[in-house]
Structure formats: structure tokens, C-alpha cells
N, C-alpha and C positions, 0 to 999 in steps of 0.2 A: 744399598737401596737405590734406585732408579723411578725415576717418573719418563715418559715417554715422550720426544718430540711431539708437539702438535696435538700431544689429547688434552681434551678440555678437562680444565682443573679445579680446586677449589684449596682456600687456602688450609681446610683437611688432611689434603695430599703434601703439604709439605714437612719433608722429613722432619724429625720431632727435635732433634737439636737445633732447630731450626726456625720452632715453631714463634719463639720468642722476637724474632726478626720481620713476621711475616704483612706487616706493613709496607717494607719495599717492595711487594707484588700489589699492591692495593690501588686497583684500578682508577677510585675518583680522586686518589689524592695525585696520580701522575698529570690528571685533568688541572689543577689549579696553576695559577700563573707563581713564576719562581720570582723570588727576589733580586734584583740587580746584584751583580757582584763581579772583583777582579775581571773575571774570565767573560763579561759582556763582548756580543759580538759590533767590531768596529768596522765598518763598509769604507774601507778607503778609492777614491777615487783617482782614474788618473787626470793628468795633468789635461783640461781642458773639454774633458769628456763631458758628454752633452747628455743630460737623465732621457731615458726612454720612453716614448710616447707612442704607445700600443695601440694597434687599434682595438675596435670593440667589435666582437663575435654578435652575431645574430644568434638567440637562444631559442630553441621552442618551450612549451608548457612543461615536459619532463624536465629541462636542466633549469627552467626558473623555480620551479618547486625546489629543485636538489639547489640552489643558489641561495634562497631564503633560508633552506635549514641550514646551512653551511655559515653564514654570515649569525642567523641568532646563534647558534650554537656558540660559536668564535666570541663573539659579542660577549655574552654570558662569560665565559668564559674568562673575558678581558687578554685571548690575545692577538685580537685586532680593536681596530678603534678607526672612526671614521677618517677622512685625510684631508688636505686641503693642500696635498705637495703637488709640484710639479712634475712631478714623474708620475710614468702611467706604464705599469706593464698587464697584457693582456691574462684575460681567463679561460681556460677550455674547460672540454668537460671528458674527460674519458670512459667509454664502459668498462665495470670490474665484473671478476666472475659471475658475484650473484645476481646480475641485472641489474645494479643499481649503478650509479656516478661518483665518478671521482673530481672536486675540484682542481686544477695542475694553473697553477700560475706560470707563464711564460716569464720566464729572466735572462733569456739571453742576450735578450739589450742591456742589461745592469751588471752580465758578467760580460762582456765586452768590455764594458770600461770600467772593470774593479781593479786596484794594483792586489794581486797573485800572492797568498800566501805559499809559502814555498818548505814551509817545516813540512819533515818527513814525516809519513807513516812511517809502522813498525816495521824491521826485517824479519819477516815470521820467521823464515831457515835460521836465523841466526838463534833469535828466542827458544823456539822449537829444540835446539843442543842440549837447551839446559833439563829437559825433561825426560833424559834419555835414564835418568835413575829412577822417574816417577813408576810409582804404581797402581794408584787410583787418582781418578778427575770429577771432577764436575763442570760444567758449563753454564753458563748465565749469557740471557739475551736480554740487554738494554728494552723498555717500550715507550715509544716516540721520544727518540732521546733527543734528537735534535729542538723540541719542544722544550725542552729542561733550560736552555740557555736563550737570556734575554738579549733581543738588539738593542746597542749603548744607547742611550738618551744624545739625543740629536740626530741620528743617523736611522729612523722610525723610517722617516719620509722616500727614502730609497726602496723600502721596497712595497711602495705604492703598487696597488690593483684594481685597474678598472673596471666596475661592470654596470649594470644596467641600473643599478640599484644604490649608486653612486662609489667616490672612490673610500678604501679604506688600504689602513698599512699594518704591518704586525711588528709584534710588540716583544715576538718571540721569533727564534730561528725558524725559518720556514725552509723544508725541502727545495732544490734545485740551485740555493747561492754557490756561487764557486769554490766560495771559500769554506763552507759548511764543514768538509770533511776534516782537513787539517786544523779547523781550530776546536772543532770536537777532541780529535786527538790530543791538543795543546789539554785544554781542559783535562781529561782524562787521567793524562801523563802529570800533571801536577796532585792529582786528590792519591793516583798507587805510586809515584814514581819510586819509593824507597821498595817495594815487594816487587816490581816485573820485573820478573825475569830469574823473582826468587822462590817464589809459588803461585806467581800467577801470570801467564799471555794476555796482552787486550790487545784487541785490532777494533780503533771506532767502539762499536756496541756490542762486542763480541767478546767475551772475557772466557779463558779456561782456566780453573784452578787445578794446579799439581800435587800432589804428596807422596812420601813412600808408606807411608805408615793409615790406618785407620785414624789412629789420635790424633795425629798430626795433619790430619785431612779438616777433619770437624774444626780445628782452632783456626785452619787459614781462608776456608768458606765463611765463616763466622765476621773471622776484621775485613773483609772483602765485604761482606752485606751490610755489618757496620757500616762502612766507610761510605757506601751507596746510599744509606738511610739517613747517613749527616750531613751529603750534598745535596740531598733531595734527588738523586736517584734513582728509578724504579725498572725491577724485570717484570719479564712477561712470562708467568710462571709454568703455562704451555708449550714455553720454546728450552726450560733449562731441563738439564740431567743433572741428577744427584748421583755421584759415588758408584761412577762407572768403571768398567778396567779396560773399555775401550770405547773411543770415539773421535767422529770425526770432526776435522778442525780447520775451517779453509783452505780445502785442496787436499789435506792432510790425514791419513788415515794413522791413529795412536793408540801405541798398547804398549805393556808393560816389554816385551820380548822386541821393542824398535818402533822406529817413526818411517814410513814409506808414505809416498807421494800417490795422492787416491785416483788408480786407473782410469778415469775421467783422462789425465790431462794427455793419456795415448790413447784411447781406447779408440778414436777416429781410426787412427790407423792399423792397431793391431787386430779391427776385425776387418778388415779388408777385406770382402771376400774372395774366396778362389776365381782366377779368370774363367769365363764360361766360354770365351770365343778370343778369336783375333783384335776385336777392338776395345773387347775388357783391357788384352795385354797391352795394347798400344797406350793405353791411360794410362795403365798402372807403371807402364816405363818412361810416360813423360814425367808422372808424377816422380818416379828415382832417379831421374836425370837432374833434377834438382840441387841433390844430395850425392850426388859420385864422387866425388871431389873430398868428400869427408869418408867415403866409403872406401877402404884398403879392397884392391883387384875388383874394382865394380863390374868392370868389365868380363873377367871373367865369371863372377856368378851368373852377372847377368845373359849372359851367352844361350842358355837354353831358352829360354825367353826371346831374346832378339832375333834366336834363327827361326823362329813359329812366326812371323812379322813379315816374312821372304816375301815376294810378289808367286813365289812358284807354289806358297804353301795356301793362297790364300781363299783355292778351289777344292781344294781339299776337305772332307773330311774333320771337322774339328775335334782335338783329341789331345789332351795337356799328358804329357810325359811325366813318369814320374821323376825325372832328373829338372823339368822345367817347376815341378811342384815345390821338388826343394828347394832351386832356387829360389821362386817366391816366398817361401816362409823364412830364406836365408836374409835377404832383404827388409823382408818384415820387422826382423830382429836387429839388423842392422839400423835401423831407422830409431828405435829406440834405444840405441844403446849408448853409452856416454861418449863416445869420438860423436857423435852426431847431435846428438841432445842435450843442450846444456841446461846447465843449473840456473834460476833464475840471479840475476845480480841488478841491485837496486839500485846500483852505479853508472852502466853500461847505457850506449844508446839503446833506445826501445821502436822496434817498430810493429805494426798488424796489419796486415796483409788479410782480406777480406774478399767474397765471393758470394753469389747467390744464383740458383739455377731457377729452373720455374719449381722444382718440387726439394731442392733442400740450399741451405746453410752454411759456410762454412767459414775459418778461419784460421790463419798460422800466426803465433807469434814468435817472432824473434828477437835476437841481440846480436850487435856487432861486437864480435872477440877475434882480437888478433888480425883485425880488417877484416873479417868475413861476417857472414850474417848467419848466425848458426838457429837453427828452431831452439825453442822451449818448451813450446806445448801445441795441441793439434785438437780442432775441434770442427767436427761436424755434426748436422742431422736432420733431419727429414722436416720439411717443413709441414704444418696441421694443415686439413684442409681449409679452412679458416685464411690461412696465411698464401696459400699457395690464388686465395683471388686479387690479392694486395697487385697495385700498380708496382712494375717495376722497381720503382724511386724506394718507395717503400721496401720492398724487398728487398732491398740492397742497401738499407739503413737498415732495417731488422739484422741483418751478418754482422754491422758493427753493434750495434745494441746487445746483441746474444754472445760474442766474444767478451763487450766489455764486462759484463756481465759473469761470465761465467769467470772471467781472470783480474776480478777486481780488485784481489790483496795483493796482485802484483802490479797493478796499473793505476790504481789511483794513489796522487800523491807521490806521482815522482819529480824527481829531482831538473828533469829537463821533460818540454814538451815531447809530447807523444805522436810520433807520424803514423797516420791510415792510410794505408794506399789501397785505392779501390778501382775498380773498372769503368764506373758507371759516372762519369765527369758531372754530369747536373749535383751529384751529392756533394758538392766540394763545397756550394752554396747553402749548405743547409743552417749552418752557425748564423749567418746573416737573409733569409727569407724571410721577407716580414710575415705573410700567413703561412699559420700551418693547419695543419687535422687535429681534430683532438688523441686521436695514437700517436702523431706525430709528437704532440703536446707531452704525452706521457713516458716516451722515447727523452725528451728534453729535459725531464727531471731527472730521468738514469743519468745521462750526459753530462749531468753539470760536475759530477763527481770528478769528472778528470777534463784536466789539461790536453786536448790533445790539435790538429788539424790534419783537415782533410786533404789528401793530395788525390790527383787522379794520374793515374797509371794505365796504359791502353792494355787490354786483354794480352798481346801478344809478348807484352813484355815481363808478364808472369805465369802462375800456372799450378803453383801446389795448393793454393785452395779452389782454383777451378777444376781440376784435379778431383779435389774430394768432393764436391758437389756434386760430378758426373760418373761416382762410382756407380756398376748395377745395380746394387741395392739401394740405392738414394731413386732411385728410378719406380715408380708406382707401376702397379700391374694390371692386368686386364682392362676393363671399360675405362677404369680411372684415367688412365694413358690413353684414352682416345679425345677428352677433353680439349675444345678448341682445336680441332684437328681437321680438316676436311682431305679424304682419299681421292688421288687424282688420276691413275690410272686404271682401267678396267678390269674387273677382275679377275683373268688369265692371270695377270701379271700376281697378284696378291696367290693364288693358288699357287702358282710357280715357283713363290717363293718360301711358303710353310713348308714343314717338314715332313711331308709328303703323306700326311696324315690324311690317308682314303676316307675320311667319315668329312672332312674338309675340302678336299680336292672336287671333287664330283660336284655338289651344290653351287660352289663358285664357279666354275665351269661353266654350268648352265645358266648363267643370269649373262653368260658375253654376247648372246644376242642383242638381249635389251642394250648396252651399252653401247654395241655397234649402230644398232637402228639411231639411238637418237645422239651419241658422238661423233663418231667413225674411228677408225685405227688410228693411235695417237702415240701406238710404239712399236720399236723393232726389239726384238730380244733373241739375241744368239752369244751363245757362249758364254752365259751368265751376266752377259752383260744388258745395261738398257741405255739404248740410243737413243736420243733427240731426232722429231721426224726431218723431214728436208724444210719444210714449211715452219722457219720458228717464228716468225715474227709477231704472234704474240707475247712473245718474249720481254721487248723493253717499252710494253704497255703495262705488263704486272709485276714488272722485277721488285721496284720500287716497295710492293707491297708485301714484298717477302722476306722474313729473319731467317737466312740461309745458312749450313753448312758451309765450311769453308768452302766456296768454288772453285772448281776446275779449271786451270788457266783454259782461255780462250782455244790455244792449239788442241790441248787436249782431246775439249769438246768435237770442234771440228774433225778431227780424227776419226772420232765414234760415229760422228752425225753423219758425214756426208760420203754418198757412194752413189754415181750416174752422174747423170751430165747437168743437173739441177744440183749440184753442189756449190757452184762459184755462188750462185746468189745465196744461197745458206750459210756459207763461210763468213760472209759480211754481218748479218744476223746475228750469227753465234758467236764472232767475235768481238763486236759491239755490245753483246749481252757478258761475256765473259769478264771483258771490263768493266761494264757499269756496275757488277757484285763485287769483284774482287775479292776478298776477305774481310773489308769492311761490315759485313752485315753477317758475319758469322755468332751461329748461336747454337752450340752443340749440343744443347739438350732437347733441342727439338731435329736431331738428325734421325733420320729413320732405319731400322736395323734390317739386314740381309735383304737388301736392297730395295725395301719398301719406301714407294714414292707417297712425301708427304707435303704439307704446307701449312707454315706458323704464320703468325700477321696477321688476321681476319680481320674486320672490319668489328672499328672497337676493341681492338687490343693493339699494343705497342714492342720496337722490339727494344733491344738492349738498350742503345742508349737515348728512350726515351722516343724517339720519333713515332706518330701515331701513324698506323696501318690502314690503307684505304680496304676498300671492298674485294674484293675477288672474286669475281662468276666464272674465268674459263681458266681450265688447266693449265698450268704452263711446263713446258715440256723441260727435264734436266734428267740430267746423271747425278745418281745417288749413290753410289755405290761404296761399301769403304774405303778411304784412303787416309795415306797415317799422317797423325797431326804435325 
């Protein structure tokens, strides 16, 4: 018998051996406040650390409304109570799907100075061995389990919260403490520790029961709900399965025929899609250059690949060979295959390497073995449109929020801190910013689960999750991709450069008068290429305001630019301008394709790291063209 993730249930629906049990799904009793016991949670502080004093958010009418129910409700409830402590952490308000608010109490000043419980979570691969004889499961999901366990008597006042309506502290575990996860577990690990691992996995609130047999299924689900229903306990009868013969289990895809790891933790990579042009490949070989080194004869696979990349090929024709195709899926393969991809180990350093472009996502994790830093798993995706208007800052915390998230049985509760290396250096400060956003807020309750710190890392010093962010397909299409965009050259040049599609060419064509009348000619174009006019010195009045492409060294430019005797003072110009971009201000997801001149920055937007964009009203003349990263 099965019950279905997430359909609404009633305690009808639950299997009939079962029925006798069916108070541990009993929604107002999970509401009541539990009894102190053992396993109260203890807020140790460290040595000298100073309680938090938050400040207070400005609310409008919607979140005082949602403020008052939040506090009667708690109130009633008995598990808050007014406060008179010294410590003050703040409150946001986040939006949830259905329109309504979320309360999220800010604690990262009270996990700043907590001393670190350090007990492990579970080793799921390890547990996971033992159920390689199972034949049927069930699943149970904890409902607001961390509500189950009371904070010790004295240690209330810690986690004080201020709002408008005066201070109160809880009475009970509240989402976002540090230490929340591991002493969950501690609990946990004491009410099953004689059956894990004997018919049943728990990670947190996450429990699977195993059997080989039917009979023997019913008798271990059974002291498993017992056991829940004596601690005061409760699932959420929506989220379990009864008496499956396969299911999934933290990353884990399970069935009776083997345990395999749920195509999630490659799927970034193994849908890759096929290169469509020259600077697909140039990506998708930066992104393998990463990985050569663990790849037997990279070099040669990759050979069909590299020689499409030639400067001789790159007016050509674009046309992937079927020898180059194989290479790419040989690659592909290789990427996920065990020389390259290791097994996760709860021992090893751990690091996450993080990226975000304007339209998607991404992240790699790895472990150091044998001195090297091998991946474990690989995660990208497209960002909503919703997200793709987020400030930068944002955007680049959403990558670590969505990795940590997605690889949470293997990242919370490890043994040594957790390094994030990201691009974007303002994020390095985000553990200690006293204001944040209320998303930002809701971001900080995922966080508290793990130990980690931010480092920053400059762009150029990594690459495999910038890499996956700037796949083709991560890349939005038609009007979408015109978004914040303004076209700088006239349109000749845009017609020149389509695919010579006559229903296209002719219309554009005809609007270069207008352009002329009220611009004048602002490019040369021969040979595929686009030159900078002689006159750039608009140049280093708009550079500033522009999130560029890697730039052209200076010589380059000049090269292109200058031809007659009005070249020396152009030279100056362009090599002044050539400097002051350098690669500093490079931002590859706003490079424009098959030689279309564009410009990111507007006025009221920012680029990478963070610097705000002044206005733009005149063209300013570059070489777009591709070159390989």
C-alpha cells in the first residue's frame, strides 16, 4: 500500500495496521509545548561574547497584522513568553508562496558567539550498505520537529526577539540556531539508536524503514511509530510512504535490484548540450581543462574539439564533425566517471565553489584526496524570472543558498568548517551585516544549518561553475535576452551579421538612413571584422559604465582601429581605453554573439562586483568579436 508524497490526507488514508498508531500524525497535539527533558537544548556561549542587539525593522500594516498573529498564536501556545533579556535579535518578514508572511528571526549574532556542536550527522552511504538486501520501505517525515525540544531553563533569554510589540524569547527550539541540527540528531540517535542501521536510516527528520519480508515490514514501521508516539513525536502524514518497493532517499534513488545515486547530482553536466558554434566549444573546453589531469589522454580526445577553436577556422562555416561529437560525449562520460568523480567522504576537506550569471545558477562541490580537489557532485539551473531581477549580491548568495540546499546530507554537520569560494567579494561580509532583506532573512535560516565561511576568490582564478552558468542553454531566448540591453550600432551592422535570412536583411537595411541622419557612421566593417572609428574619445567618458567582455589588449585594438594619418592621436585614445577595462570589468554573460555590438551597465543596474552603473546616452565604439577565454 502507498500514500502519495504531498497529497492531502486524512487519518483514513492511513494503512490499517497502522491505524491503532494514528495519533503520531495528529496535527493539534504536535502544536502543544513538550516537557523539559534530558535532551533540552543548552546555548553555550563563548568565552566573552557579547548577546546581540538587533536592530528593529520598520514594518508596514501587512507584516503588523502577520506580527500579531504570530506572537498570539506562540503565546497560546506557550512557546514564547514575553522577555526582559538582554539580548535582542531582529525580525523579518519574508514572502511565501501563497501570499501570505513568514516570521524568520535573525540569529546570526547568537550563532556567532555559540560554542559549535560538533557531533556528527549520519553517513547516509555508509547506512544505505545495510539495505542492499531490503525489499520494501516506507518513509516518515518528522512535522516541525525542531518544536518538539525544549530550550534548558536558564538559557530562554538567548534567544530573545525584538519587535515592535515588545521583546519575547522561545521556550522551544526555534529554526535558524546553530546548533539546531546536531542536537536534533543527538536526540534522535538516543530514542532508535539500538535499530539504525538495522531497519531503519534517520537523517534529522527524515526516517526510512527497510524489510525483506511483508511481516517483517509491519512489525518495524509499527516500534518505529511506537517509539515517535512515546517521545511525543509527530509525522506529517502528506510527506510519508507506506510499503513501497522504491523510493527516493536524500540524493538516493532505492529499490530492491541496488541503491544508485539520483541523477540530480550529474545531470548539470551530463545534459550539456551539443556545441552550436565556436564559443559553445571554447566553454565547454574551458570547463574540461579543469578536469584533464584526472582524464587518461585528454588531450587526445580532446583534439577534434581544439582544432575547430584554430584562428583559421573561425570564418568558416560552423559545422561540428562527427569525430568532434564523439569527442564531446567521450568527455561527457568522462566527467562522470569514477577517476573523476568521487564518492562523497564525511572525513575529507570539503569545499563549494559557487557562481551566478544574470540568468542562471550554479555550483561544484568538492574534496581534497590525495592532495587534489576532485568534484563530487555538479549543480546548475536556470534562474525564475522572479530571480534573474535580484541585485547582483543577491544573486550570488541565491548559488550558495541553492547548492547548500540541494547537498545538505552531505554538508551539514560536518566535522571541519566548510569553505565557499565565490567571485563576488561583498558576499564574504554577509555572516556579519547588520541589515539585511527579508529574503536575505530567509536565506539566514537555511544557513544556520551549516558551519561554513565565505571566502572570495577573483573570477579568474576559477571557472567550472562559471562554466556552467554560461552554458547555451542557461542562456534565455528571443525578447527575453534583449532585457536591459541597449543596441549600439546601426543597423547594417545587426543585418550583417544574422544568418542572412532575406525576410531579415532587407528591413534592416532600410532604417540606415535614419541612423545615419541623426548619428553618422560609427563603424568600419571589413572582413568580418568591426573596427573602432579614428575618433574614440568617447571612450574613457563611458568605460566606467560598462560590464565588459574580456577586453582587447590595447595593441590589438589599435591594430583594427587605426588606418591614415589621424591614427597617432587614436592610438593614445585606444590605448588609454584599453587599460582602463583591462579584464577587470569582465562579464561574460552579457558578451554579444557573432559579432553583435552590445552594452550591460545602464543606469540603475550594477555590474559584478557590485559597483553601481552610471547612465549611458552615446555609443561607445569596441571590438566584439570572439576571442577564446
Amino acid at each position: 500500500m502507498e500514500v502519495e508524497v504531498d497529497k492531502v490526507v486524512t487519518a483514513a488514508d492511513i494503512p490499517k495496521p497502522y491505524q491503532h498508531l494514528r495519533d503520531v500524525f495528529d496535527e493539534v497535539e504536535a502544536d502543544k509545548l513538550p516537557h523539559h527533558t534530558e535532551h533540552d537544548l543548552h546555548l553555550e556561549l563563548i568565552e566573552g561574547g557579547k548577546p546581540p542587539q538587533g536592530p528593529l525593522y520598520l514594518k508596514g500594516p501587512k507584516e503588523m497584522t502577520e506580527l500579531r498573529r504570530y506572537l498570539d498564536e506562540n503565546l497560546k501556545k506557550g512557546f514564547i513568553r514575553p522577555s526582559k533579556s538582554p539580548a535582542r535579535s531582529p525580525v523579518l518578514f519574508v514572502p511565501k508562496k501563497d501570499g501570505g508572511l513568514r516570521l524568520c528571526v535573525d540569529y546570526r549574532g547568537l550563532n556567532e558567539i555559540t560554542v559549535k556542536n560538533r557531533a556528527p550527522l549520519p553517513l547516509i552511504e555508509e547506512q544505505l550498505f545495510l539495505l542492499r538486501k531490503a525489499r520494501i520501505y516506507t518513509k516518515l517525515d518528522l512535522r516541525a520537529a525542531y518544536n518538539l525540544i525544549r530550550i534548558a531553563k536558564g538559557d530562554e533569554w538567548k534567544t530573545a526577539f525584538g519587535t515592535q510589540l515588545g521583546l519575547y524569547e522561545y521556550l522551544v527550539m526555534p529554526f535558524s540556531l546553530a546548533n539546531a541540527p546536531a542536537h536534533f540528531q543527538s536526540f534522535i540517535n538516543d530514542i532508535f539508536r539500538d535499530i539504525i542501521g538495522v531497519y531503519v536510516v534517520v537523517y534529522l527528520d527524515d526516517f526510512l524503514i527497510f524489510s525483506v519480508t511483508e511481516e517483517s515490514h509491519v512489525k518495524h514501521v509499527t516500534e518505529v511509530l511506537t517509539r515517535l508516539r512515546s517521545n511525543r513525536l509527530f509525522a506529517k502524514l502528506s510527506k510519508c510512504e507506506f510499503h513501497i518497493k522504491t523510493v527516493e532517499f536524500l540524493g538516493y534513488i532505492i529499490k530492491p535490484t541496488g541503491i544508485k545515486m539520483d541523477p540530480e547530482k550529474v545531470r548539470t553536466v551530463k545534459e550539456w548540450p551539443m556545441p552550436a558554434s565556436i564559443h559553445d566549444i571554447q566553454r565547454f573546453l574551458g570547463f574540461a581543462n579543469f578536469y584533464r589531469r584526472f582524464i587518461a589522454h585528454f588531450a587526445r580526445i580532446a583534439k577534434p574539439l581544439t582544432s575547430l577553436v584554430k584562428p583559421t577556422e573561425r570564418f568558416k562555416k560552423f559545422e561540428l564533425p562527427e569525430e568532434a561529437q564523439q569527442a564531446f560525449h567521450q568527455l561527457i562520460q568522462a566527467f562522470t566517471s569514477a577517476g573523476v568523480l568521487q564518492h562523497f567522504d564525511y572525513h575529507l576537506p570539503t569545499r563549494l565553489e559557487t557562481d551566478a550569471s544574470d540568468f542562471a545558477i550554479a555550483g561544484v562541490l568538492k574534496q581534497e584526496h590525495e592532495e587534489r580537489w576532485h568534484p563530487v557532485a555538479f549543480y546548475s539551473r536556470k534562474m525564475s524570472s522572479a530571480e534573474r531581477n535580484y541585485e547582483i549580491h543577491d544573486k550570488e548568495l541565491l548559488a550558495v543558498v541553492a547548492c547548500l540546499t540541494q547537498w545538505r546530507h552531505m554538508l551539514a554537520g560536518l566535522p571541519s568548517q566548510l569553505v565557499i569560494l565565490t567571485d563576488h567579494e561583498a558576499l564574504k561580509y554577509f555572516k556579519s551585516q547588520r541589515r539585511i532583506t527579508g529574503r536575505q532573512a530567509r536565506w539566514a535560516v537555511l544557513l544556520a544549518d551549516f558551519d561554513f565561511i565565505l571566502q572570495y576568490r577573483p573570477g579568474d582564478k576559477g571557472g567550472e561553475p562559471d562554466a556552467l552558468t554560461r552554458r547555451a542553454d542557461m542562456q534565455p531566448a528571443g525578447e527575453e535576452q534583449e532585457h536591459n540591453v541597449r543596441q549600439l550600432l546601426p543597423p547594417r551592422v545587426f543585418a550583417e551579421t544574422v544568418d542572412h535570412d532575406s525576410t531579415l536583411v532587407a528591413p534592416m537595411l532600410s532604417m540606415e538612413s535614419i541612423w545615419t541622419t541623426a548619428f553618422g557612421s560609427i563603424y568600419i566593417r571589413t572582413a568580418n571584422l568591426l573596427w573602432a572609428p579614428s575618433d574614440v574619445s568617447v571612450a574613457s567618458d563611458t568605460a566606467p559604465a560598462l560590464s565588459l567582455q574580456r577586453a582587447p589588449s590595447s595593441s590589438s585594438t589599435v591594430q583594427g582601429a587605426c588606418h591614415g594619418p589621424e591614427c597617432t592621436g587614436s592610438m593614445k585614445a585606444v590605448g588609454s581605453y584599453g587599460r582602463s577595462t583591462g579584464t577587470k570589468g569582465r562579464d561574460d554573460h552579457s558578451r554579444p554573439r557573432g559579432g553583435r555590438v552590445e552594452a550591460r551597465g545602464l543606469a540603475g543596474t550594477s555590474d559584478r562586483n557590485g559597483r553601481s552603473a552610471t547612465s549611458m546616452e552615446r555609443a561607445v565604439p569596441m571590438e566584439t568579436m570572439d576571442t577564446e577565454d
